[in-house]
C-alpha positions in Angstrom: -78.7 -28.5 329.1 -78.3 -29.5 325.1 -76.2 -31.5 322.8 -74.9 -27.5 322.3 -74.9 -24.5 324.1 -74.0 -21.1 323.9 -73.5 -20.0 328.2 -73.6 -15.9 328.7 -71.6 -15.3 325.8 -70.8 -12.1 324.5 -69.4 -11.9 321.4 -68.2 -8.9 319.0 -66.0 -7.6 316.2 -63.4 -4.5 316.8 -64.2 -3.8 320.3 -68.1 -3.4 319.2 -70.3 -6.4 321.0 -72.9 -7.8 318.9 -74.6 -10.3 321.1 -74.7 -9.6 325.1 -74.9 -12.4 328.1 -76.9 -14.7 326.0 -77.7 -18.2 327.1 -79.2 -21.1 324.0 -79.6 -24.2 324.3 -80.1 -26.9 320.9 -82.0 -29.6 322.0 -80.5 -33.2 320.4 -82.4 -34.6 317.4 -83.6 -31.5 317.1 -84.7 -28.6 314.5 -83.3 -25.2 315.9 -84.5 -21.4 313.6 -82.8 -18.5 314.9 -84.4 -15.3 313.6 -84.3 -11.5 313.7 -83.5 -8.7 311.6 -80.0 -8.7 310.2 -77.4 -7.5 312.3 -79.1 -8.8 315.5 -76.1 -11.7 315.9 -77.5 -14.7 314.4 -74.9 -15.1 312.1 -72.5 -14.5 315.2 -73.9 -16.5 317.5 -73.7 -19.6 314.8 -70.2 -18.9 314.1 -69.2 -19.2 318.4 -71.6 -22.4 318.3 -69.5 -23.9 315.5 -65.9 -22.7 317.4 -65.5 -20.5 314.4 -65.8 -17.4 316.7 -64.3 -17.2 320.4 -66.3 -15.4 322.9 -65.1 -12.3 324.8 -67.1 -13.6 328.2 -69.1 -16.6 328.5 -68.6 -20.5 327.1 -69.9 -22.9 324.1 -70.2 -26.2 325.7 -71.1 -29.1 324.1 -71.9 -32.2 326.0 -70.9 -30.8 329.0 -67.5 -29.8 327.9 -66.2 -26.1 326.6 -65.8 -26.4 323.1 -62.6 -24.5 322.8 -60.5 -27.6 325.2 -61.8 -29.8 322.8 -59.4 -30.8 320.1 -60.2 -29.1 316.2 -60.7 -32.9 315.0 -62.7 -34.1 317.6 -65.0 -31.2 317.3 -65.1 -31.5 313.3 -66.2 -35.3 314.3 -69.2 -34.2 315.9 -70.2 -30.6 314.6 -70.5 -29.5 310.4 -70.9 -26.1 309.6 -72.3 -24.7 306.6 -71.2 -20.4 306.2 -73.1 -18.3 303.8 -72.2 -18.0 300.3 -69.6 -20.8 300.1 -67.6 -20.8 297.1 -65.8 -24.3 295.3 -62.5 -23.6 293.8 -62.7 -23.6 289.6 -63.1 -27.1 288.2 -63.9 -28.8 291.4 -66.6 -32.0 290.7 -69.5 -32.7 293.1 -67.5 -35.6 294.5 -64.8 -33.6 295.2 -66.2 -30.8 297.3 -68.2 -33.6 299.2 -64.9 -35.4 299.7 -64.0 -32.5 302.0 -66.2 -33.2 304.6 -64.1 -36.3 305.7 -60.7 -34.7 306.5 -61.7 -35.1 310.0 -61.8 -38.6 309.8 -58.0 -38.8 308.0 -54.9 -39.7 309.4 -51.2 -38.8 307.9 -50.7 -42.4 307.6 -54.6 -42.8 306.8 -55.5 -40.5 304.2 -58.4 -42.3 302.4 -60.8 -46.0 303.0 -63.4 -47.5 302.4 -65.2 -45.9 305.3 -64.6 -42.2 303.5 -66.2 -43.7 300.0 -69.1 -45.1 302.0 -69.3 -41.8 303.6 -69.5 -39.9 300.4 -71.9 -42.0 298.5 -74.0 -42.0 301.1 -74.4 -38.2 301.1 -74.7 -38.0 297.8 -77.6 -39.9 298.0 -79.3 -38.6 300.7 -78.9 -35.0 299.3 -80.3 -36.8 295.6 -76.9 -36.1 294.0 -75.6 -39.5 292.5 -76.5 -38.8 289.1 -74.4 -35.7 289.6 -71.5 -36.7 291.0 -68.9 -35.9 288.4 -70.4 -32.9 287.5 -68.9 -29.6 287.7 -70.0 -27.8 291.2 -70.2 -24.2 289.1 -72.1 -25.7 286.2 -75.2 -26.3 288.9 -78.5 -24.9 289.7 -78.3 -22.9 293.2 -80.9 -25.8 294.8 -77.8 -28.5 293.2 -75.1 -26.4 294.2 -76.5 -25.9 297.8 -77.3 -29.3 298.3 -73.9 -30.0 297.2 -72.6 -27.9 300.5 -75.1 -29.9 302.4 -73.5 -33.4 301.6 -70.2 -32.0 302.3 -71.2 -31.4 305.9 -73.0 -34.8 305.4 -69.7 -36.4 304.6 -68.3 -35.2 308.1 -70.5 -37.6 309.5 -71.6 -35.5 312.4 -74.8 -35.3 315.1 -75.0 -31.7 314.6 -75.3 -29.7 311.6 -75.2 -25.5 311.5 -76.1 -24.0 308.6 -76.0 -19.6 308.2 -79.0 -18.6 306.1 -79.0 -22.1 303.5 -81.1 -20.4 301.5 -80.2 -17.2 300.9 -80.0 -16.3 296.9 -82.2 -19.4 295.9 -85.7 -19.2 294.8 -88.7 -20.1 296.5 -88.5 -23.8 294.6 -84.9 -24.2 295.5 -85.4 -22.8 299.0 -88.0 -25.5 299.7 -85.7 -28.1 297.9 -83.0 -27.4 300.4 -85.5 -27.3 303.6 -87.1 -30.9 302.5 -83.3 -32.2 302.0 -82.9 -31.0 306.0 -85.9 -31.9 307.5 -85.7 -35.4 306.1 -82.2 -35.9 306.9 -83.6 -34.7 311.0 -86.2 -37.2 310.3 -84.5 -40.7 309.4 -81.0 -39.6 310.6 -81.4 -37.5 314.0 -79.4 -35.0 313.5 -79.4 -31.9 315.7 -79.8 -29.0 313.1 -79.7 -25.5 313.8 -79.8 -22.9 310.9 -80.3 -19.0 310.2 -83.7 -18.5 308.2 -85.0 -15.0 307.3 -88.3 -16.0 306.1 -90.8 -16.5 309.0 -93.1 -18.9 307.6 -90.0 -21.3 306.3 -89.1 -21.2 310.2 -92.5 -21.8 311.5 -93.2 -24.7 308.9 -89.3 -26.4 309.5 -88.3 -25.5 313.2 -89.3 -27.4 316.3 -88.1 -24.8 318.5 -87.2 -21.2 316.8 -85.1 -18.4 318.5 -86.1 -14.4 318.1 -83.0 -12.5 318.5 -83.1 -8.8 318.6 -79.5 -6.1 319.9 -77.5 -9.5 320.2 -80.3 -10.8 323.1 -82.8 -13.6 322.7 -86.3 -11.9 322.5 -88.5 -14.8 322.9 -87.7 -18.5 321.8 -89.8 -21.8 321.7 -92.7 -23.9 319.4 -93.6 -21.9 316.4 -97.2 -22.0 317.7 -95.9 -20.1 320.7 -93.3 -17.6 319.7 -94.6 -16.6 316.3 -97.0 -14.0 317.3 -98.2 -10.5 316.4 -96.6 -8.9 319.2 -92.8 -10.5 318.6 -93.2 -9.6 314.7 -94.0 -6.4 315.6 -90.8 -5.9 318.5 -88.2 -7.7 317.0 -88.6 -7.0 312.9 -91.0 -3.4 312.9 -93.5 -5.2 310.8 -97.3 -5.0 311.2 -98.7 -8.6 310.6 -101.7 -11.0 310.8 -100.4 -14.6 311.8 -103.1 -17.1 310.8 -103.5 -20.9 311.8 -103.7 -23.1 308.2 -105.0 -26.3 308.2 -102.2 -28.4 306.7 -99.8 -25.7 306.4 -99.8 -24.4 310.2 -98.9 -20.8 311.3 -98.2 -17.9 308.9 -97.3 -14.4 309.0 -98.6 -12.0 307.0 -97.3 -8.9 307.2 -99.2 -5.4 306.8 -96.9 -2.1 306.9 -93.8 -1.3 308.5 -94.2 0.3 311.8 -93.2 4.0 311.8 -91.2 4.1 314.8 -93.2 7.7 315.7 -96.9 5.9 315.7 -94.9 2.9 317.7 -94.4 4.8 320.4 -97.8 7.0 320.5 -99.3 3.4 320.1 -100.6 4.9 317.1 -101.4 3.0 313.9 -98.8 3.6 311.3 -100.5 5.4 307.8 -101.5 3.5 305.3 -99.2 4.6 302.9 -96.4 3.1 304.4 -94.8 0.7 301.0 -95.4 -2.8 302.6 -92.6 -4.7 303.7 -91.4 -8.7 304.0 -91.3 -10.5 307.0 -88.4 -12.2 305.9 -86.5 -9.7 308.1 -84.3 -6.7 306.5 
């Protein structure tokens, strides 16, 4: 058992499940990548690990206690989620949005210390944001502006950090920005981190354990030197691929041609005029 898991939950929208009897486990002080094409229940599955989302069958438990006894502040003290596409209202500063992350940690008769300005400039600095505090969160770059997110969830001061696709819309700069920011905050803090990643290679390089999910059921999971194969690439996204060992770098994907689903099943090769597509899941 982990710091956080998700026991035979199902879990769905409108009578129509998304993710069937499915058992994970995040591992404390730990880097957790759950892939697969989209649709599969990632995003879903994040959302009932962060008690965003209440499972139809099943439990989230986290140290050995169901998540949804726990009370809201207690489990904002120890989990921080970070949704896709978060938004800051109009005019908000960096400090500001960051301040958010410690209404946890507020009483009524409480609402603000010493400990909550610690907190804050702390985060800031971790995520490289001090010279930035006061400045507008819409007037940043997408790496600032995610970052920003981050050291709101910072702020909350929590073991365990869940983050849905962090960088989604960012470019390939930005996206490594963001994925240095985490790993080194897993490195010198501990924290248990668990995030959504479409791009293969950025869960292969970040992850210490990454999770293939494909019709809302876990596929394959483990090291990215295990799971990242030819044969999972090819079940759970429809991609022809080479995966390659780098010195330096370590495993890659690259990927070939879709897989025509005709050829798939003849155990035929797909033609060769089929456009080429991303591994970064579609």
């Amino acid at each position: 058992m982990g710091i956080l898991d998700a026991q035979a939950v199902e879990l769905g929208y409108d009578g129509t499940t998304v993710v069937r009897d499915l058992d994970c486990s995040l591992e404390k002080g730990r880097i957790t990548a759950f892939i697969g094409r989209n649709g599969c229940g990632k995003s879903t599955l994040l959302r009932a690990l962060a008690r965003l989302m209440k499972p139809t069958a099943g439990t989230v438990v986290l140290d050995g206690k169901g998540i949804s006894t726990l009370p809201t502040k207690e489990v904002a003290k120890r989990v921080a989620v970070l949704p896709q596409s978060a938004i800051a209202p109009e005019q908000w500063s960096v400090t500001d949005l960051v301040a958010q992350g410690r209404y946890p940690h507020q009483a009524f008769f409480n609402q603000w210390s010493p400990e909550d300005e610690a907190a804050i400039e702390k985060a800031l600095a971790l995520t490289q944001l001090s010279a930035l505090a006061d400045r507008r969160v819409d007037s940043l770059s997408g790496g600032q502006r995610q970052r920003a997110w981050i050291a709101m969830a910072l702020a909350q001061e929590t073991e365990i950090l869940l983050l849905d696709e962090p960088t989604t819309f960012l470019d390939m700069a930005h996206q490594i920005e963001v994925l240095e920011v985490l790993t080194e905050l897993n490195r010198s803090e501990g924290r248990t981190i668990a995030m959504v990643v479409h791009d293969l290679n950025q869960a292969a390089r970040y992850a210490h354990h990454v999770v293939a999910i494909a019709d809302g059921r876990i596929h394959s999971e483990g090291a990215p030197t295990t799971i990242l194969t030819e044969d999972m690439v090819r079940d759970v996204f429809g991609i022809k691929c080479r995966i390659v060992d780098e010195p330096g770098v370590g495993r890659v994907c690259m990927p070939i041609c879709a897989v025509e689903p005709a050829a798939q099943e003849a155990g035929e090769p797909a033609h060769a005029d089929v456009q080429a597509a991303s591994a970064t899941g579609a």
